[in-house]
C-alpha positions in Angstrom: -26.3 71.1 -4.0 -27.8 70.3 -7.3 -26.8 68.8 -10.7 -23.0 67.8 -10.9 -20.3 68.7 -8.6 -16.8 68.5 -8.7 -15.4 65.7 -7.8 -13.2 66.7 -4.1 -9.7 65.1 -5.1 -6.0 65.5 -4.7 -3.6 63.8 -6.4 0.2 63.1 -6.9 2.3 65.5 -5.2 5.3 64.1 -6.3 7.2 61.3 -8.3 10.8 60.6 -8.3 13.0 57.6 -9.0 14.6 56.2 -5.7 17.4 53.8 -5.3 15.7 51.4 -3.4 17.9 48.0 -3.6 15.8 44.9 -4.2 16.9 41.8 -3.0 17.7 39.6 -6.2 19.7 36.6 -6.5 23.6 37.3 -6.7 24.7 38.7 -9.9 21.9 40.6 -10.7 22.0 44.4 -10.7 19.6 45.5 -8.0 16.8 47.4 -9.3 15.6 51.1 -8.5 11.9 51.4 -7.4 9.9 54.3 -8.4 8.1 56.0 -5.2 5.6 58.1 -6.5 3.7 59.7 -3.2 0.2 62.3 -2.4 -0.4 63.9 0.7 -3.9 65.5 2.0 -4.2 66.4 5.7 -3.0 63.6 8.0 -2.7 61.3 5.5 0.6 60.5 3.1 0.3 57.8 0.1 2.9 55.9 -1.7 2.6 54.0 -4.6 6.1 51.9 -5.8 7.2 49.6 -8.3 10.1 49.0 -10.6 10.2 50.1 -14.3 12.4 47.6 -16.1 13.2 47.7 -20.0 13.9 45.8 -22.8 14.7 44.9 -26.0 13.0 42.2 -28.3 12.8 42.0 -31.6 14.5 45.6 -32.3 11.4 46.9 -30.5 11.7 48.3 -27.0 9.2 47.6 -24.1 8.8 48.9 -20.5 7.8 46.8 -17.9 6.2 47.3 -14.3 6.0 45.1 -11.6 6.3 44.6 -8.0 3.6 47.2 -7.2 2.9 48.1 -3.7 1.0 50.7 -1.8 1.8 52.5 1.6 -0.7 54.7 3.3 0.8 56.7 7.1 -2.1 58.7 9.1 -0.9 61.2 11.5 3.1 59.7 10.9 1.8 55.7 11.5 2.2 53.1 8.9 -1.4 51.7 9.1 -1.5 49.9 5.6 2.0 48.7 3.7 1.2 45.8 1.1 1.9 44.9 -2.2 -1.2 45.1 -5.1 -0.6 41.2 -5.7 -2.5 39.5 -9.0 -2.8 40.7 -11.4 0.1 43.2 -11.6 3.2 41.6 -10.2 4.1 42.0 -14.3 1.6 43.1 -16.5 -0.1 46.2 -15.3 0.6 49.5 -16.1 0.2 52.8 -13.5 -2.6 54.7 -15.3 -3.9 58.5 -14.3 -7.2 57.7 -12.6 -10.9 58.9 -13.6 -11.1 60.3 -10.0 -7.7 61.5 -9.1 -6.0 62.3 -12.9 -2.7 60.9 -11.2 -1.1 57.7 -10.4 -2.1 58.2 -6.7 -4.5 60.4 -5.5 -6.8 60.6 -3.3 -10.3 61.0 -3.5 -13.7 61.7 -1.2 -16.1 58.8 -2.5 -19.0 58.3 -0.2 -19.6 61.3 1.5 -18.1 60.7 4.6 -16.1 63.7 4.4 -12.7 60.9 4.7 -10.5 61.1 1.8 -9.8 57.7 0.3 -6.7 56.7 -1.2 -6.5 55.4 -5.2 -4.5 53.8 -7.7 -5.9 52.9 -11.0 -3.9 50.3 -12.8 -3.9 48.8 -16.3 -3.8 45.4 -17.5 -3.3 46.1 -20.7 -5.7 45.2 -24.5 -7.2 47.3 -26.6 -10.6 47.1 -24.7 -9.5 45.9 -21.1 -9.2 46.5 -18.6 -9.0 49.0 -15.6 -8.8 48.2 -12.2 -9.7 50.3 -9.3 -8.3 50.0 -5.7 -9.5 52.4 -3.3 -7.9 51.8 0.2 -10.5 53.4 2.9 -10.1 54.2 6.1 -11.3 52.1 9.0 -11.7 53.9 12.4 -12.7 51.1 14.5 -9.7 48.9 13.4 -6.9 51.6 12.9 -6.4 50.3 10.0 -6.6 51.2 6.0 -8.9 48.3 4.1 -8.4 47.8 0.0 -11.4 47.8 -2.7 -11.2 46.9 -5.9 -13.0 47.6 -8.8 -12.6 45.7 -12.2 -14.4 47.9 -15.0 -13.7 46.4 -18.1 -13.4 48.9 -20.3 -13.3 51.9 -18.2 -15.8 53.8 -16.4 -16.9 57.9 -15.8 -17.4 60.0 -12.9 -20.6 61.0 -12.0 -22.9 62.6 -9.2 -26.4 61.9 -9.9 -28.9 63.9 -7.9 -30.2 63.7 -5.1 -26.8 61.6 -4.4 -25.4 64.7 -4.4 -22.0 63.6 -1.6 -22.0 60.4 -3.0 -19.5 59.4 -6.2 -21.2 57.2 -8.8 -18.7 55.2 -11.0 -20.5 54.4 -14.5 -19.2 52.5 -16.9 -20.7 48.7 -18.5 -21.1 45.4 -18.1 -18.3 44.0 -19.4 -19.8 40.3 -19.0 -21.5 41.5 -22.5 -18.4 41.9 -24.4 -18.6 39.3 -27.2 -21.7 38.3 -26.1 -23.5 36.9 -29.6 -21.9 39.1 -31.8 -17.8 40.2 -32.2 -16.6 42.0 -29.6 -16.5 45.5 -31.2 -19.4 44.9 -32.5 -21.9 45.9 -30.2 -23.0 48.1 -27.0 -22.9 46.5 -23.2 -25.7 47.7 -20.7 -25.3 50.5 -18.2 -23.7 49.5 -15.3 -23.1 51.8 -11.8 -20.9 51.2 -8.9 -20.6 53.1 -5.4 -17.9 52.8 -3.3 -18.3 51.5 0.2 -15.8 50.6 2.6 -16.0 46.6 2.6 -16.0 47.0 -1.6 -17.6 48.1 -4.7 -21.1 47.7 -5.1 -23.4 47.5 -8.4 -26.5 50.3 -8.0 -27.5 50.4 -11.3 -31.1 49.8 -10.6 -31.2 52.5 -8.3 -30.8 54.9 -11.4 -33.5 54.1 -13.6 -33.7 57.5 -15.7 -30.2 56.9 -16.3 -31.2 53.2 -17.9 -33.8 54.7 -19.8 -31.7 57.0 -21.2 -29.7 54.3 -22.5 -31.5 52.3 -23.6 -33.8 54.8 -25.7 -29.9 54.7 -27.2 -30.0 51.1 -27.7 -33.4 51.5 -29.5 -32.1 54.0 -32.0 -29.2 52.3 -32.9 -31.3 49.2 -33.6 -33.5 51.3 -35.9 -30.5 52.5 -37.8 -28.9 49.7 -38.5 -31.8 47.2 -39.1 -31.9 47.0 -42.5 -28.1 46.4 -43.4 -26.7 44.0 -45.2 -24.3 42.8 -41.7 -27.8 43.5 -39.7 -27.6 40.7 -37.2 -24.1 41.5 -36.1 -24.9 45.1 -35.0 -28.6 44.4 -34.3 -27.7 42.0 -31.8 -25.0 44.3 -30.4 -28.3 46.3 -29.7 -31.2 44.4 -29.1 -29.2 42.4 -26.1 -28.1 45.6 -24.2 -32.0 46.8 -24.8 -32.9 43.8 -23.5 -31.1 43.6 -20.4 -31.2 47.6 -19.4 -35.4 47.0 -19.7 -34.7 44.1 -17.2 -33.2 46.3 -14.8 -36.2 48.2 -14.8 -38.0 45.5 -14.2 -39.6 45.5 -18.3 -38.5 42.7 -19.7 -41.6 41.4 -21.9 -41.6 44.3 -23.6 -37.5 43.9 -24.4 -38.0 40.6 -25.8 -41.5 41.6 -27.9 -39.1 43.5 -29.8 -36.4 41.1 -30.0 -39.3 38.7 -31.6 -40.2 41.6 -34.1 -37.0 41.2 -35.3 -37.2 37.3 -35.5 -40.1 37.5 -37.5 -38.3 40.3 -40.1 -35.6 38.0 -40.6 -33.0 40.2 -39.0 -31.7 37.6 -36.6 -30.7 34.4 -39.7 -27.7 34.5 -40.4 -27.3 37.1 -43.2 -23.5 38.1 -42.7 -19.7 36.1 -42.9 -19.4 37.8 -39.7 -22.5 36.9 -38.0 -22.3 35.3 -34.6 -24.5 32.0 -33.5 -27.3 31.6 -32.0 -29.9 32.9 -34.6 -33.6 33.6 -35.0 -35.6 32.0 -32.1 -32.1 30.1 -30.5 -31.0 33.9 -30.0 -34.2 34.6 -28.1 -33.8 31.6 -25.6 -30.2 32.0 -25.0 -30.5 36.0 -24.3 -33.4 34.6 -21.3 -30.6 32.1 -19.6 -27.9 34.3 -19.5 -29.9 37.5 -18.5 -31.2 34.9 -15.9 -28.0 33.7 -15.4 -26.2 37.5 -14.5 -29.3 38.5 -12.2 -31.3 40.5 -14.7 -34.2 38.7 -15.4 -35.5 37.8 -11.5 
């Protein structure tokens, strides 16, 4: 199978409040839990927490917490746990990329073995979503937890020839902020398969992909060169240039045009908004952090 396929997914059959009781210390009115479940084949999934409200300020807020996931195979409990940190209080249950539910499941790695997934979300207005895929694990019996923190987000893809395998793209949110405000500029390509022991970073086995965006990176450099606030977005495009020519193992010619700029003044500082290091400074810290995050080998 060529091109794209559809990602093979099922997601939440149901979702109903339950009156679980929680055990809380006396006086306090138990709490409900909210059981929200998906079912494929041999395999049933729950996802729980309570949903708690309140009131500050005249403004009212929804809480979650106390999240836990329980996965039966053929009518066994094989994995029954609770999510743990981050979320005991600040996540929220968000429909995932791969399922569009709570709880889903979804066929990652070609395997033909439907994992189980809950995306959750921490919460900001550029952060962050984490991933937890619970895979099955023949040998042990037993259901084993990945998880995934994207940053901002990430897409599903299927890049050929990988045509049974998922790809999760998104960026490297390590970027964010990095010598220039944090809205302020692009992050390089970054590419994740799923694999039962955890998430792994592919990117450099995608290399059209990182050309293609960083021939992006390139244009929006050119087009916003010559402003007035230059080095704040030119920086927000020379350093993702930078590090996607890196992963293709180019990085002289990443930094000859990072000293192009130098040399047309487009890295002083030449905006109230501009972010330090400039000019030559800019060029030497971009080599120890792309060092530093495994770009430059």
């Amino acid at each position: 199978m060529s091109g794209r396929r559809r990602l093979r997914t099922f997601g939440s059959l149901a979702s109903a409040a339950v009156a679980v009781a929680l055990l809380l210390p006396a006086g306090v009115a138990a709490q409900a839990r909210t059981v929200e479940t998906a079912a494929l084949g041999p395999v049933t999934a729950e996802l729980s927490y309570v949903k708690h409200s309140r009131t500050s300020g005249g403004f009212r807020f929804v809480e979650y917490r106390d999240f836990r996931v329980r996965i039966q195979r053929n009518g066994q409990v094989l994995y029954d746990k609770p999510i743990g940190k981050p979320c005991q209080q600040f996540c929220t249950p968000t429909d995932s990329v791969l399922t569009r539910a709570h709880i889903g499941l979804a066929e990652l790695n070609g395997d033909s073995e439907f994992e189980v997934i809950v995306d959750l979300f921490t919460g900001g207005a550029n952060c962050c979503v984490l991933v937890h895929a619970f895979g099955f694990d023949p040998v042990a019996n037993t259901y084993r937890r990945a998880r995934l923190d994207t940053g901002g987000g990430f897409v599903a893809r299927d890049y050929p020839p990988r045509d049974e395998v998922t790809e999760l793209v998104g960026d490297d949110f390590r970027f964010r902020g990095l010598f220039t405000c944090g809205a302020c500029g692009s992050r390089p390509l970054r590419i994740w398969h799923y694999t039962l022991s955890g998430f792994e970073v592919v990117t450099r086995s995608f290399p059209e992909q990182i050309r293609v965006h960083a021939r992006r990176m390139k244009r929006i450099y050119e087009r916003v060169r010559h402003r007035r606030d230059a080095p704040v977005f030119v920086k927000g495009a020379l350093t993702p240039y930078a590090a996607d020519l890196c992963l293709l193992d180019r990085c002289g010619e990443g930094f000859r045009l990072v000293r192009l700029a130098i040399r047309r003044g487009e890295l002083d500082r030449r905006s109230l908004f501009d972010v330090p290091p400039h000019g030559r400074a800019y060029l030497r810290a971009l080599k120890r952090f792309l060092r530093r995050t495994g770009y430059l080998r």
